[in-house]
C-alpha positions as a printed NumPy array, in Angstrom:
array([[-112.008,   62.302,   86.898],
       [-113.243,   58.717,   88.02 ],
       [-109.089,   57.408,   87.823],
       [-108.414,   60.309,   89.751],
       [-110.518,   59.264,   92.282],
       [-109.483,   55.484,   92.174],
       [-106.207,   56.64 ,   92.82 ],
       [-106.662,   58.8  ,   95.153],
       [-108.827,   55.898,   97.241],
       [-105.741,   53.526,   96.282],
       [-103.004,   55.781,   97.929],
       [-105.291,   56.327,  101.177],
       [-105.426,   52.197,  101.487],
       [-103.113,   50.736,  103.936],
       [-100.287,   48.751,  102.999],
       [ -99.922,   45.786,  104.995],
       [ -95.99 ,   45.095,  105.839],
       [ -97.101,   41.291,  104.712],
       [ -98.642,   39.508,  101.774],
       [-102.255,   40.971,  101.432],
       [-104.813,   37.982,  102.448],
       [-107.263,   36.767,   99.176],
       [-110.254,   37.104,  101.042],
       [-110.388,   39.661,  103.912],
       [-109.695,   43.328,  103.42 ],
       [-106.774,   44.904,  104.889],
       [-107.158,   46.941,  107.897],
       [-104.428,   48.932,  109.871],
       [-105.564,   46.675,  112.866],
       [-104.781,   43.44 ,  110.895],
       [-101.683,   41.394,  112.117],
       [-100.079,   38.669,  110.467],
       [ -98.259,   35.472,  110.888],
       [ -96.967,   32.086,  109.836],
       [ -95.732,   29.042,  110.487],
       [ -96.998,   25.227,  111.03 ],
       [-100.128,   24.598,  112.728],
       [ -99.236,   22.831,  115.895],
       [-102.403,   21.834,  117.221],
       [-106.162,   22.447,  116.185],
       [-109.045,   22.372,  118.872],
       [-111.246,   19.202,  118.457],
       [-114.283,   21.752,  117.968],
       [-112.088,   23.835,  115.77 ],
       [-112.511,   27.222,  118.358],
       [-109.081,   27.263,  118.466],
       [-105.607,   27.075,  116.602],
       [-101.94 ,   26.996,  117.117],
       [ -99.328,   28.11 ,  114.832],
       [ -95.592,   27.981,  115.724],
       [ -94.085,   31.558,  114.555],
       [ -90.242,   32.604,  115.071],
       [ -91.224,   34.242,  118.224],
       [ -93.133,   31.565,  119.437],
       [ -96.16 ,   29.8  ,  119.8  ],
       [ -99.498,   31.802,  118.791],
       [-102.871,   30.971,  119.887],
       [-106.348,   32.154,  118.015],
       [-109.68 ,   32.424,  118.329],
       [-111.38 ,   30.668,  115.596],
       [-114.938,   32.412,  114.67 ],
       [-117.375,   30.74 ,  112.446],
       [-116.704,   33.366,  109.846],
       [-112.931,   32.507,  109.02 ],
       [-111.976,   31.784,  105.486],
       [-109.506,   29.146,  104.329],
       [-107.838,   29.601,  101.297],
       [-105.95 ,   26.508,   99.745],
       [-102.9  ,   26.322,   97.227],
       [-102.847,   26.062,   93.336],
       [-102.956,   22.244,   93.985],
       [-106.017,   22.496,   96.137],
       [-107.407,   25.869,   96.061],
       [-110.674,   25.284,   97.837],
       [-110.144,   24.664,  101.385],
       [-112.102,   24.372,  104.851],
       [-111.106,   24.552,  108.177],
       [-111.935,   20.956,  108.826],
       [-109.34 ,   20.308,  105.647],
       [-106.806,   21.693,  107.803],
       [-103.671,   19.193,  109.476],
       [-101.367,   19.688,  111.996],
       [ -98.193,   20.337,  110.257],
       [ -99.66 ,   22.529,  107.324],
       [ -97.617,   25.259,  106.623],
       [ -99.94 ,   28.423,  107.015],
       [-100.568,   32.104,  106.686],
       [-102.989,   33.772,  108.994],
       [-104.048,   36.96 ,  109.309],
       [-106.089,   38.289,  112.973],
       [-107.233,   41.045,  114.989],
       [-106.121,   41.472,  118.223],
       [-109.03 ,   42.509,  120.063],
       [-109.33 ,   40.011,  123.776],
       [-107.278,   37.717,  122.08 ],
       [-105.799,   36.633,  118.756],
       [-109.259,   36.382,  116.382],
       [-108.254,   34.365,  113.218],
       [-110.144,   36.069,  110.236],
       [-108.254,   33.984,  107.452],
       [-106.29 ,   31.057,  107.055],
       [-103.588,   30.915,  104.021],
       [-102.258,   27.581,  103.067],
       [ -98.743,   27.754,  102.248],
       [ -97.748,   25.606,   99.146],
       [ -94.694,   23.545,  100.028],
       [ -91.182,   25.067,   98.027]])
């Protein structure tokens, strides 16, 4: 009965059309992108990453969690340099909120 049930919860999660973050759950609201950081506010409430479609700006909260590569796995936001390759994932909701930040190990 009980893997019935886990299964049955599994199924009714969403699916994100991108690689699941390691921290945040997935919502049907949750949007993803990637590409260099361009630019990083000096008081870190804001970052820009430069995606195929252009450049995107977010919100940074005080909540957002960084996650690092094999190399480096523990990460912070004030670890972060322009010209990282990242991964974020972010609500749209009056703006572009960052909820996670996904380091992108270099091929």
């Amino acid at each position: 009965m009980k893997l019935a049930v886990l299964a049955a919860i599994a199924l009714l999660a969403p699916t994100p059309p991108f690689p699941a973050p390691k921290f945040v759950p997935v919502t049907a609201e949750m949007k993803c992108d990637w590409g260099p950081i361009a630019s990083l506010g000096s008081d870190h409430a804001t970052m820009v990453i430069t995606t195929e479609a252009g450049a995107l700006t977010l919100k940074i909260g005080s909540d957002v969690k960084v996650a690092g590569t094999p190399e480096a796995p523990k990460r912070s936001l004030d670890s972060l340099r322009v010209g990282e390759n990242v991964r974020v994932y972010y609500l749209v909701d009056g703006g572009a909120n960052l909820q996670e930040v996904d380091v992108i190990a270099k091929p």
